[in-house]
KEKE-3310 file (N, C-alpha, C; in steps of 0.2 Angstrom, whole numbers, plus 5000, padded with zeros to 4 digits):
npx = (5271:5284:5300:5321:5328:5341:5340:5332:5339:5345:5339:5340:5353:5352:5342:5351:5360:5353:5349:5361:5364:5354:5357:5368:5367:5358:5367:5376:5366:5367:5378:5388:5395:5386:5376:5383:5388:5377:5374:5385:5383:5371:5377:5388:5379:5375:5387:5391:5381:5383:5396:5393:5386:5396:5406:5398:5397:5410:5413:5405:5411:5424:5420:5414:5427:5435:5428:5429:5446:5443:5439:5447:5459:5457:5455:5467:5471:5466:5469:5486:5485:5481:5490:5501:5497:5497:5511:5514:5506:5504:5495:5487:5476:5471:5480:5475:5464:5466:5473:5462:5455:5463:5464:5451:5452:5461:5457:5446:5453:5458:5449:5443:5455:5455:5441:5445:5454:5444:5436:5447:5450:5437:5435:5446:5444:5430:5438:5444:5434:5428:5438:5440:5425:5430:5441:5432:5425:5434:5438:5428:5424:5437:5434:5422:5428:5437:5426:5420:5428:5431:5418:5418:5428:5422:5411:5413:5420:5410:5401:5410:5407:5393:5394:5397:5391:5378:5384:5385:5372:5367:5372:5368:5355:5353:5355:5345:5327:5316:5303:5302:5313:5305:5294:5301:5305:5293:5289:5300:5296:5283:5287:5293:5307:5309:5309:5314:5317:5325:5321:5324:5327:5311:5309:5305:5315:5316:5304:5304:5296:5291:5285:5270:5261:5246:5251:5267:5264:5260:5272:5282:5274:5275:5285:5300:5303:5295:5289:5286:5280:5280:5269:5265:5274:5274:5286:5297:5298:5312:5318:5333:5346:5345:5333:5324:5314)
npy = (5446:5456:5455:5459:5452:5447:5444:5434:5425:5422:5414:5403:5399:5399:5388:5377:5376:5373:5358:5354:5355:5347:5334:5332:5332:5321:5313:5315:5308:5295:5287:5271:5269:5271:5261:5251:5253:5251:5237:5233:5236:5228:5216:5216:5220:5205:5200:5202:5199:5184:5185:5187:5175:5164:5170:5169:5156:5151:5158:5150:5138:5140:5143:5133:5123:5128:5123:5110:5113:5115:5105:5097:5102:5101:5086:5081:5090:5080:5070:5072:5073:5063:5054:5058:5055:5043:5041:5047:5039:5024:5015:4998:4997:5010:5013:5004:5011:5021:5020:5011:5024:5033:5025:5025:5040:5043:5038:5044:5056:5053:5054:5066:5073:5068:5073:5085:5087:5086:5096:5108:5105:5107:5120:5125:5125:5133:5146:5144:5149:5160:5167:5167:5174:5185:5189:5192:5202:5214:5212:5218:5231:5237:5236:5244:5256:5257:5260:5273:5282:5283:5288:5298:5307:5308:5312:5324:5332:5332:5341:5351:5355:5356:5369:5377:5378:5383:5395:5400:5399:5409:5420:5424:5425:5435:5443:5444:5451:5450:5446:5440:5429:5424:5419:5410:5400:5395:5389:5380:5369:5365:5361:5351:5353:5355:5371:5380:5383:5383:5390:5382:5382:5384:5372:5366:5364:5359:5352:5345:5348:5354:5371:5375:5382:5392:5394:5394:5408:5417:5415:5424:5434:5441:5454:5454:5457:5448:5439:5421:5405:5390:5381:5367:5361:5371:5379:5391:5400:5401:5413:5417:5420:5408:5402:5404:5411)
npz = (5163:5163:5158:5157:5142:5146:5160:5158:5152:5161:5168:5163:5167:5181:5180:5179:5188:5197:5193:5196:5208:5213:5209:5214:5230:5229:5228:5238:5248:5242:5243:5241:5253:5261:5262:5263:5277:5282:5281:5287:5300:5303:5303:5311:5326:5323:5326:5338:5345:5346:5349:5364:5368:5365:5375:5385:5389:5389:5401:5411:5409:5415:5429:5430:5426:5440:5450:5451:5453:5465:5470:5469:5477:5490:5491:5488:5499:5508:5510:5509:5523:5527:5524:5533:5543:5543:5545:5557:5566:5577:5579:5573:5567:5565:5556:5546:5544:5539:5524:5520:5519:5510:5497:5492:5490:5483:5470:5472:5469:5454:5447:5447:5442:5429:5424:5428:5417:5406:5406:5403:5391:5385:5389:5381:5368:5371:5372:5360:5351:5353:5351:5339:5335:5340:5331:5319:5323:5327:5311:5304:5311:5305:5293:5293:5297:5287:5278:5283:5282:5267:5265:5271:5267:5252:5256:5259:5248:5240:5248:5247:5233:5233:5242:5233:5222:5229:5232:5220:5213:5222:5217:5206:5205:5215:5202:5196:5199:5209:5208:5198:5200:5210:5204:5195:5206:5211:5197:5196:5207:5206:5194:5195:5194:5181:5174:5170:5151:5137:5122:5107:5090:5087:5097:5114:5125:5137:5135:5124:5113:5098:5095:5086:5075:5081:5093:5092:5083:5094:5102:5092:5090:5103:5113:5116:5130:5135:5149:5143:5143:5140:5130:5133:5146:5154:5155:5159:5146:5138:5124:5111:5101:5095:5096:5083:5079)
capx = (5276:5291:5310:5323:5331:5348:5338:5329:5344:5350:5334:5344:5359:5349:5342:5358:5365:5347:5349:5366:5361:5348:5361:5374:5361:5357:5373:5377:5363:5367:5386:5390:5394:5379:5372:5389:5389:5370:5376:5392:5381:5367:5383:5391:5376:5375:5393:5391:5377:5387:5400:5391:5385:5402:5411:5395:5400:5419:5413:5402:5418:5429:5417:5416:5433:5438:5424:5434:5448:5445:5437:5457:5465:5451:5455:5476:5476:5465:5477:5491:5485:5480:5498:5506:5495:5497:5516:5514:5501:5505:5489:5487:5468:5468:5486:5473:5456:5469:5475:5458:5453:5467:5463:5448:5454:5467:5453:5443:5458:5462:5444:5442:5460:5452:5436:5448:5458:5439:5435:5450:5449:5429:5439:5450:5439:5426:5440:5444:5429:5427:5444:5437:5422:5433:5443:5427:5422:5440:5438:5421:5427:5442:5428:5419:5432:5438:5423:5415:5432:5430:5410:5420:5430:5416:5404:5418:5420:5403:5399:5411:5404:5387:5395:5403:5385:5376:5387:5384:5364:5364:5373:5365:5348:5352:5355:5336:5321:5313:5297:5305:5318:5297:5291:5305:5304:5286:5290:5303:5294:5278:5286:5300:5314:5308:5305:5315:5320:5329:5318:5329:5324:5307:5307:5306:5322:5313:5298:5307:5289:5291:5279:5267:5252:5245:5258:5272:5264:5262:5278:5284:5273:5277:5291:5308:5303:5288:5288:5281:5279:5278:5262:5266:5277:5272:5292:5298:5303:5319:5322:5340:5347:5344:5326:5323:5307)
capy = (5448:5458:5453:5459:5446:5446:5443:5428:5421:5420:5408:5396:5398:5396:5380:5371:5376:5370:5353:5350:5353:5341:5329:5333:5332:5315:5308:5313:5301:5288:5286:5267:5271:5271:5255:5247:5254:5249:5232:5231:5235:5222:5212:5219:5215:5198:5197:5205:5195:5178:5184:5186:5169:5160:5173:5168:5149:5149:5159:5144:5134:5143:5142:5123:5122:5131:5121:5105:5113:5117:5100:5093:5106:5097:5080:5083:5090:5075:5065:5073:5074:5055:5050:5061:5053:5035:5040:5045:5034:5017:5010:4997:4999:5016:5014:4999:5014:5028:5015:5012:5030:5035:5023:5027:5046:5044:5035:5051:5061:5052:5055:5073:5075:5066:5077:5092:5089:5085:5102:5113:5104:5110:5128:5127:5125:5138:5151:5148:5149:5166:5171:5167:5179:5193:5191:5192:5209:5216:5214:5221:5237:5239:5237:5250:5264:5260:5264:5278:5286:5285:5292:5307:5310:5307:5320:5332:5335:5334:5347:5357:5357:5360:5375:5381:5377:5386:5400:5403:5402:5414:5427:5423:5426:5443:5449:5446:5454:5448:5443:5435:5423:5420:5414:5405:5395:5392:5381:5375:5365:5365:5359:5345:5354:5359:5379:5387:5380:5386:5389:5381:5380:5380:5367:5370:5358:5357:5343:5345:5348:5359:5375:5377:5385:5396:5393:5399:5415:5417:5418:5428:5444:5443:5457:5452:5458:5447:5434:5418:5399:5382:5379:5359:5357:5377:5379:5399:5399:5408:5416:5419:5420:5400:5398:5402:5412)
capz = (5167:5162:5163:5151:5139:5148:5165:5157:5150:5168:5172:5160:5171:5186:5181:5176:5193:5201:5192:5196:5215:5215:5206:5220:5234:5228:5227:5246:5252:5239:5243:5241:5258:5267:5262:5267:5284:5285:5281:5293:5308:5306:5303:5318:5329:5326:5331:5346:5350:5346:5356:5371:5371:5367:5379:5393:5386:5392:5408:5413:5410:5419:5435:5432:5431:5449:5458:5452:5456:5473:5475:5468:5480:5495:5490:5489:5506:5513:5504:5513:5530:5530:5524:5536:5551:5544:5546:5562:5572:5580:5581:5570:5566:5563:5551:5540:5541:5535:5521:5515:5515:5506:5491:5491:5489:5476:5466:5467:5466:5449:5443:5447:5437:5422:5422:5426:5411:5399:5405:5402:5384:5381:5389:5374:5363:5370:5371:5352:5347:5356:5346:5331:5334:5343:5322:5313:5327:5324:5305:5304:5314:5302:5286:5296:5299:5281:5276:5286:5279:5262:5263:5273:5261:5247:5257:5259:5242:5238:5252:5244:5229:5236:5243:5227:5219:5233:5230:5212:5213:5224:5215:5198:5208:5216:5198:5194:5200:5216:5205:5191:5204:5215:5197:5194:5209:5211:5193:5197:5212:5204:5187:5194:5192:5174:5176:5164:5146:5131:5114:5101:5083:5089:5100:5120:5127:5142:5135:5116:5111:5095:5092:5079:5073:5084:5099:5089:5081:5098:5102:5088:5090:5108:5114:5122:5137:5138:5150:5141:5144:5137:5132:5136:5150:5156:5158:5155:5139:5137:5118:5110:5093:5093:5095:5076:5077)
cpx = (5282:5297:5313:5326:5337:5345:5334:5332:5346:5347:5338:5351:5357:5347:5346:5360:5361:5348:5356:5366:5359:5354:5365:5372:5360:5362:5376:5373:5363:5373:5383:5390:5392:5376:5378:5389:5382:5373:5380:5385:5374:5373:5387:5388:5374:5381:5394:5387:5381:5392:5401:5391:5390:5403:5407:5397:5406:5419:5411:5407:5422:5427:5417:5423:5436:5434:5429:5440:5450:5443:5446:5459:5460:5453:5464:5478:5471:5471:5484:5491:5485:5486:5502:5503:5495:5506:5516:5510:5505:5499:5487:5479:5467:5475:5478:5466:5459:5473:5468:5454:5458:5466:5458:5449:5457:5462:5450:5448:5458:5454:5441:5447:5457:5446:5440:5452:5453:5437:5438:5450:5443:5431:5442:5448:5433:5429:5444:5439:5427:5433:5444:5432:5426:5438:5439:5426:5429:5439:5432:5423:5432:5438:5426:5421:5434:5433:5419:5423:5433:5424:5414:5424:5426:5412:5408:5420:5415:5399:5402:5411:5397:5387:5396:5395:5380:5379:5386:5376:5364:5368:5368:5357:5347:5354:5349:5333:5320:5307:5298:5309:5310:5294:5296:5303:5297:5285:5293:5299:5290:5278:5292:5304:5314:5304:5308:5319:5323:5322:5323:5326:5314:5303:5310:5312:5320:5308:5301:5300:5291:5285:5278:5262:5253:5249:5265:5270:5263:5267:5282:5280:5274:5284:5296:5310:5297:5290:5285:5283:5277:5272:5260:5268:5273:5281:5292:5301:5307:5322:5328:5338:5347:5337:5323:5315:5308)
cpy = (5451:5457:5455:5449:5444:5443:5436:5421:5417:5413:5400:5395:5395:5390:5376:5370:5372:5361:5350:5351:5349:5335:5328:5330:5324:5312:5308:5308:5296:5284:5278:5266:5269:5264:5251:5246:5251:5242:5230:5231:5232:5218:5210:5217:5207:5197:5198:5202:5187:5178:5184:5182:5165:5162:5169:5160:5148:5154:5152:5138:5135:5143:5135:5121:5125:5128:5116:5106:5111:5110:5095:5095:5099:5090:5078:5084:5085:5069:5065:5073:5065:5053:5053:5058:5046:5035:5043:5044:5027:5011:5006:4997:5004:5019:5010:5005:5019:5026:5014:5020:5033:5032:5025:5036:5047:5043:5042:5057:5060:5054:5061:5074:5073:5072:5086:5093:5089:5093:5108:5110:5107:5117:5129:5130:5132:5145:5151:5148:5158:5171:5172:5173:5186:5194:5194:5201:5214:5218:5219:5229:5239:5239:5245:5258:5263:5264:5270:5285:5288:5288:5299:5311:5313:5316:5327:5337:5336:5340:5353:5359:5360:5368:5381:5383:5384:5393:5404:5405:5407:5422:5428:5425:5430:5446:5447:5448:5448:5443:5437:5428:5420:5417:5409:5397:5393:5387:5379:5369:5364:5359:5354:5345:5359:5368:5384:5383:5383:5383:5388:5377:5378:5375:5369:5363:5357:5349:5343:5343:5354:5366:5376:5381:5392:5399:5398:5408:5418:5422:5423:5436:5445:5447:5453:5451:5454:5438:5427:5410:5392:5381:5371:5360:5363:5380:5388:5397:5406:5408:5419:5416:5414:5398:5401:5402:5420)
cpz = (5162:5162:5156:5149:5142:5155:5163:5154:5156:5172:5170:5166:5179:5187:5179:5185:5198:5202:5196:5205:5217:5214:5212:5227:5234:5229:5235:5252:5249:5238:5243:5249:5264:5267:5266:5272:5286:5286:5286:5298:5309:5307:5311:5325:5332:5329:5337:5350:5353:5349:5363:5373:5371:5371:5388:5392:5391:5399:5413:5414:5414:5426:5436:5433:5438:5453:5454:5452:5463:5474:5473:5475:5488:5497:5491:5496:5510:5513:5510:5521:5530:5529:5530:5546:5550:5544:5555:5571:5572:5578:5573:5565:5564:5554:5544:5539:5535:5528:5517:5513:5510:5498:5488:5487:5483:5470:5462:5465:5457:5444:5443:5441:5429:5420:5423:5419:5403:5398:5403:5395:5381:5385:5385:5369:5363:5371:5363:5349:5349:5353:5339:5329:5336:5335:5320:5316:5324:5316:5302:5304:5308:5296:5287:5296:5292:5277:5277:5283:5271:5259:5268:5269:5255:5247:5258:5253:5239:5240:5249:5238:5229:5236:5237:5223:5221:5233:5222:5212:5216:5223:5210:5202:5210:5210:5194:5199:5204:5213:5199:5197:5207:5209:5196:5198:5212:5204:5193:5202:5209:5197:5186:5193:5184:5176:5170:5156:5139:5126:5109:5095:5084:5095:5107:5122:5135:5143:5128:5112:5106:5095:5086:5080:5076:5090:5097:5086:5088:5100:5099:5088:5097:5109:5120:5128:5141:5142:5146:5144:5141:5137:5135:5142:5157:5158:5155:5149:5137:5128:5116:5103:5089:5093:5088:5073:5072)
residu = (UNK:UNK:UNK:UNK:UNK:UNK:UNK:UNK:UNK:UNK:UNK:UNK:UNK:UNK:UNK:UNK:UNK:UNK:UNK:UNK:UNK:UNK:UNK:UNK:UNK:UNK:UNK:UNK:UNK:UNK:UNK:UNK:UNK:UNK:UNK:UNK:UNK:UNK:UNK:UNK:UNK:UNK:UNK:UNK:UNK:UNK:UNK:UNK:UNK:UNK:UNK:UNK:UNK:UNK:UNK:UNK:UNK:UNK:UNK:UNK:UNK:UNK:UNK:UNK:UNK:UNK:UNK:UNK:UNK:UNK:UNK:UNK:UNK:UNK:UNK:UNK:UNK:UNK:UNK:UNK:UNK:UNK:UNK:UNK:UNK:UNK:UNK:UNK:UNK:UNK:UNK:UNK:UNK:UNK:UNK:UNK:UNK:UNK:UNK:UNK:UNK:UNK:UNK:UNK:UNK:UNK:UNK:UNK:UNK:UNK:UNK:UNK:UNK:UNK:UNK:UNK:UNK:UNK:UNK:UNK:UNK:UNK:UNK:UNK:UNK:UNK:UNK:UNK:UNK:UNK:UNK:UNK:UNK:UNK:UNK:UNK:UNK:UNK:UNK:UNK:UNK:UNK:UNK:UNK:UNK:UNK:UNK:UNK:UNK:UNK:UNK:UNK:UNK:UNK:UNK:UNK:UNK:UNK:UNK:UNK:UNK:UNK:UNK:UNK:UNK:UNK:UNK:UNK:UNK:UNK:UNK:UNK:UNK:UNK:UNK:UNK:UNK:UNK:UNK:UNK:UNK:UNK:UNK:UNK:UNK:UNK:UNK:UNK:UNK:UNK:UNK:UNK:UNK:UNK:UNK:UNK:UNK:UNK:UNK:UNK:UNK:UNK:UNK:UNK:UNK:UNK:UNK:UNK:UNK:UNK:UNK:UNK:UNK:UNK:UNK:UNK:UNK:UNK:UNK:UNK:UNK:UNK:UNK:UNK:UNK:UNK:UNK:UNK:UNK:UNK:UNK:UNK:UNK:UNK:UNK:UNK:UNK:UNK:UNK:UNK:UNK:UNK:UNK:UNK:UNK)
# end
């Protein structure tokens, strides 16, 4: 193949700008970032599991406490009704039954109030614990938006060097030859990124594999316009007043 030596210069330009794409490219799915945020939201999930179950915890309390409520609020107005009927009945018989229901009543009044006051204390306790996890969820959240804003930032500039990038390849690739840029990128792909390398002092800066012998004389009766390649790596090998043939 054919390409002038100003067109072949350009291969070197192309793959600088190729490399530094890849590099870039790279660097957008390997932000800090992303691992962090992967992190938060297992993180995230166990908390949100954890505070189901305390949250379903101090529900179950809060329904045991209103049945011992209601059965106080039950007990307070039997309470009230028997006193209000042992103040006004005559009968002595029914004054002594309303006397011992009554005792009897206070009794369990006073041990409803005790188990209502063990359970509004195990409600304390399952609503601070429930506050404890709704901290951790809150902070978590605050971790997460700091850092879903520092990777937007990150990719914001990264994207606009992309673009910047993205913009240079493809001037520098419409001012070669259609056949030359399809070689190009058939080794690049082919060649790992290595496609086009500078001959300096002999040596190709692609595998820094010198030429000799044979290889070089090569090189040397070959014309300027001649396509050539790395006999190692197969990179184009691009000649300038620095490869020292």
């Amino acid at each position: 193949m054919k390409a002038s030596p100003a067109e072949q210069k350009e291969l070197l330009r192309l793959q600088a700008l190729d490399i530094r794409l890849q590099q870039v490219e790279h660097q957008t799915k390997a932000l800090p970032q992303h691992a962090e945020l992967k992190e938060l939201a297992v993180t995230a999930d166990k908390t949100r599991m954890t505070l189901g179950t305390r949250s379903g915890a101090v529900e179950d309390i809060r329904i045991e406490l209103r049945r011992i409520e209601s059965d106080v609020d039950v007990v307070e107005k039997r309470i009230a009704r028997d006193a209000d009927r042992v103040q006004h009945t005559s009968s002595v018989k029914d004054v002594q039954a309303l006397e011992t229901e009554l005792t009897a009543l206070r009794k369990r009044l006073l041990a409803l109030e005790e188990i209502e006051i063990a359970v509004m204390e195990r409600l304390e306790e399952a609503e601070a614990a429930v506050a404890e996890v709704e901290a951790d969820r809150d902070a978590i959240a605050a971790r997460v938006a700091e850092a879903e804003q520092a990777r937007d930032l990150s990719l914001a500039d990264l994207n606009r060097q992309l673009g910047e990038l993205r913009r240079d390849r493809a001037a520098i690739a419409g001012s070669i030859t259609d056949e030359l840029a399809a070689l190009y990128e058939k080794r690049f792909v082919s060649g790992r990124g290595n496609a086009a390398a500078l001959l300096r002092a002999r040596t190709c800066s692609g595998c820094t594999m010198t030429l000799t012998g044979s290889d070089l004389d090569a090189v040397r009766s070959s014309p300027a316009d001649e396509v050539l390649f790395c006999p190692d790596c197969g990179a184009i090998l691009v000649r300038t007043e620095e490869s020292g043939i």
